[in-house]
N, C-alpha and C positions, 0 to 999 in steps of 0.2 A: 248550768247552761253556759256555752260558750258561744260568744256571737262572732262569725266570721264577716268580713265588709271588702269582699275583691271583686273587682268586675273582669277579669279570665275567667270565662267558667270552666276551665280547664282545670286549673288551680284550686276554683274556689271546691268545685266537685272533689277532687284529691284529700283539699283539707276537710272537709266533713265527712267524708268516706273514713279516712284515717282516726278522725277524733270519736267516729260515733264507733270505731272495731278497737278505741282503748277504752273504751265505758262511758266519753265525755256525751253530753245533748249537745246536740250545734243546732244552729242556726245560721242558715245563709244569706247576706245581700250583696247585689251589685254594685250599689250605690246608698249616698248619702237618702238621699229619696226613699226610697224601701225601709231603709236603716233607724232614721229620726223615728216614725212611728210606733216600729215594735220596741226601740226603746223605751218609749214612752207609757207603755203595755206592762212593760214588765223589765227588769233587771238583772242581767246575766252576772256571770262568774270573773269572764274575765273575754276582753274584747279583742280577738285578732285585726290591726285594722292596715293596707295595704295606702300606700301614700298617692299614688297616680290613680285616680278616681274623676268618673264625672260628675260635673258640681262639685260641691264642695269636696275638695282634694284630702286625703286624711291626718294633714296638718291643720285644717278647717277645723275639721268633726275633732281631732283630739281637742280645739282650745274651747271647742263647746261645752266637751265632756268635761272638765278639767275647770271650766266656769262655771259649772250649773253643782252646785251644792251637791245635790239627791245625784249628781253621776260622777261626781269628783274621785269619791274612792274607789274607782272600779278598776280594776289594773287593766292594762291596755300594753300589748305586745307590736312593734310596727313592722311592717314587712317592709322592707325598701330593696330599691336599686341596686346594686354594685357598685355602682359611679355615684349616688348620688350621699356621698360621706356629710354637704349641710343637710341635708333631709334629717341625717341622725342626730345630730348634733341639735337641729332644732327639738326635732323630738321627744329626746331629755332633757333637754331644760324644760320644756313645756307641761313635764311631768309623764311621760313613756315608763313603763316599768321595764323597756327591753326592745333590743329590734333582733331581727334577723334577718339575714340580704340572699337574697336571691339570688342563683338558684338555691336551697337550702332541703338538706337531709328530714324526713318527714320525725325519723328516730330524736335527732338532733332538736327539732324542734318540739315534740311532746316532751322531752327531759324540759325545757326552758320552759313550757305550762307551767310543771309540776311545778317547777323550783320558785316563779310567780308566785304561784298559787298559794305556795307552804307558805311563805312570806306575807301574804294578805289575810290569810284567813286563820295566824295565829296571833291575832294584836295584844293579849294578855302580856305573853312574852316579848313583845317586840324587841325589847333591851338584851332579850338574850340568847344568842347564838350559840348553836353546840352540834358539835361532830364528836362522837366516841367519847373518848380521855377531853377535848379539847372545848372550853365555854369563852365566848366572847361576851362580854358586858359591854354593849354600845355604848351605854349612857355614861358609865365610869370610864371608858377607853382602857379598859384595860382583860388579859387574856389571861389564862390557866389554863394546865394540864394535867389533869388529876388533884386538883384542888393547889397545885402550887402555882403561881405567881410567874409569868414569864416577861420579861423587860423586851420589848421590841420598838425597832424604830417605827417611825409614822407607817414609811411606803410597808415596811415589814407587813405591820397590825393591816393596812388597806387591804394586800395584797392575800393576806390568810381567811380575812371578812370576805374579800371576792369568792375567796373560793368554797367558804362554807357556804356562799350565799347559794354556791353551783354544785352543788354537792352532784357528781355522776356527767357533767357536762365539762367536754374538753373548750378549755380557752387556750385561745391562740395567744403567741405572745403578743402580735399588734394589738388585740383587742386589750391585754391588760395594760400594755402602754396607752390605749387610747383613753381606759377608764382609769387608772390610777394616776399616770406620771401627765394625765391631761394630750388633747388635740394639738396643743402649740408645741409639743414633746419630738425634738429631732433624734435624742438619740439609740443607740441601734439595740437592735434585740434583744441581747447580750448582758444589759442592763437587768431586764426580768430574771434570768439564769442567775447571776449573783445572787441576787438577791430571794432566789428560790432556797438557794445552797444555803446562803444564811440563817434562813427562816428552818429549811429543816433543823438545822446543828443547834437553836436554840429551843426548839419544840423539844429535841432531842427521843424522835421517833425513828420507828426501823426505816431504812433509805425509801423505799416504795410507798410510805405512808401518802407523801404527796409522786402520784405517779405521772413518771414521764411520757408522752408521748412524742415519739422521733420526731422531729422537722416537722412536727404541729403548735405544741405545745404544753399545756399541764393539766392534771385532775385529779383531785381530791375524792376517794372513793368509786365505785366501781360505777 
């Protein structure tokens, strides 16, 4: 079950329209009001929750969730603004597993469920990360491909973890500047590119492994 919390019922209709024709349950609220209750009912999968809300705004309702023990591990995706870059910022730190800004791809957006999802609901493994040839060991920080040993710098290893974390979802390059090289991070684009090029030549995979997309950015797998 996946709990949607938008008060556009324009929006909020689209996204339960879309989640219930990929196989997901949804549920929908306006508001924190409607919201607090069926929480309290029962406990979803994973919570869509939209920041500009009446009453409690969904910076509110995430430090609720995020405070209450029994709703702490629930992953929680934020919808935000365009303009509104602290809203995200508060967000993660507050413990957000993800935002997406508005206006935003219905496609784009069930790829980042799923990729949530796989991540909350494999905690056995959580130390370890794998794409094909390619296993990451959080807890040791260290990576292999095909069972050998691969030496990477920090941003490298950050930058390979992001993208197995997205397995099929394109990131932009600002977004991996804003999550890897940090928000206070001036410098330009061009930065990720390097360090793409790098990262292939020591993976030492066919060129398309990590695929480009033109004057978007990058993606790991289809």
């Amino acid at each position: 079950m996946i709990y949607c919390v938008e008060d556009d019922l324009n929006i909020l209709e689209l996204l339960t329209y879309t989640l219930k024709q990929t196989g997901f349950e949804v549920k929908g609220f306006t508001s924190a009001k409607d919201f607090y209750p069926a929480l309290a009912n029962s406990k979803p999968k994973l919570i869509l929750l939209d920041i500009m809300l009446p009453g409690d705004d969904g910076i509110e309702i995430l430090k609720q969730l995020k405070s209450n023990i029994s709703t702490s591990n629930i992953p929680v995706i934020m919808l935000t603004a365009k303009s509104s870059e602290y809203d995200k910022v508060i967000g993660l730190d507050l413990g957000a597993d993800d935002y997406i800004t508005k206006p935003f791809s219905m496609m784009e957006l069930i790829a980042r469920i799923k990729a949530v999802l796989r991540r909350s609901e494999d905690p056995i493994d959580a130390d370890i990360l794998k794409y094909n040839e390619i296993t990451i060991n959080t807890k040791k920080h260290s990576v292999t491909v095909d069972d050998k040993k691969v030496s990477l710098t920090l941003k490298e290893y950050e930058l390979l973890k992001k993208l197995i974390e997205n397995v099929g979802i394109v990131l932009t390059r600002e977004k991996l500047l804003e999550e890897i090289w940090g928000y206070d991070y001036y410098g330009e684009t061009r930065t990720v590119d390097v360090h793409i090029r790098t990262l292939r030549a020591k993976l030492d995979l066919k060129e398309d492994y990590i695929k480009t997309i033109r004057g978007v950015g990058y993606r790991l797998g289809e």
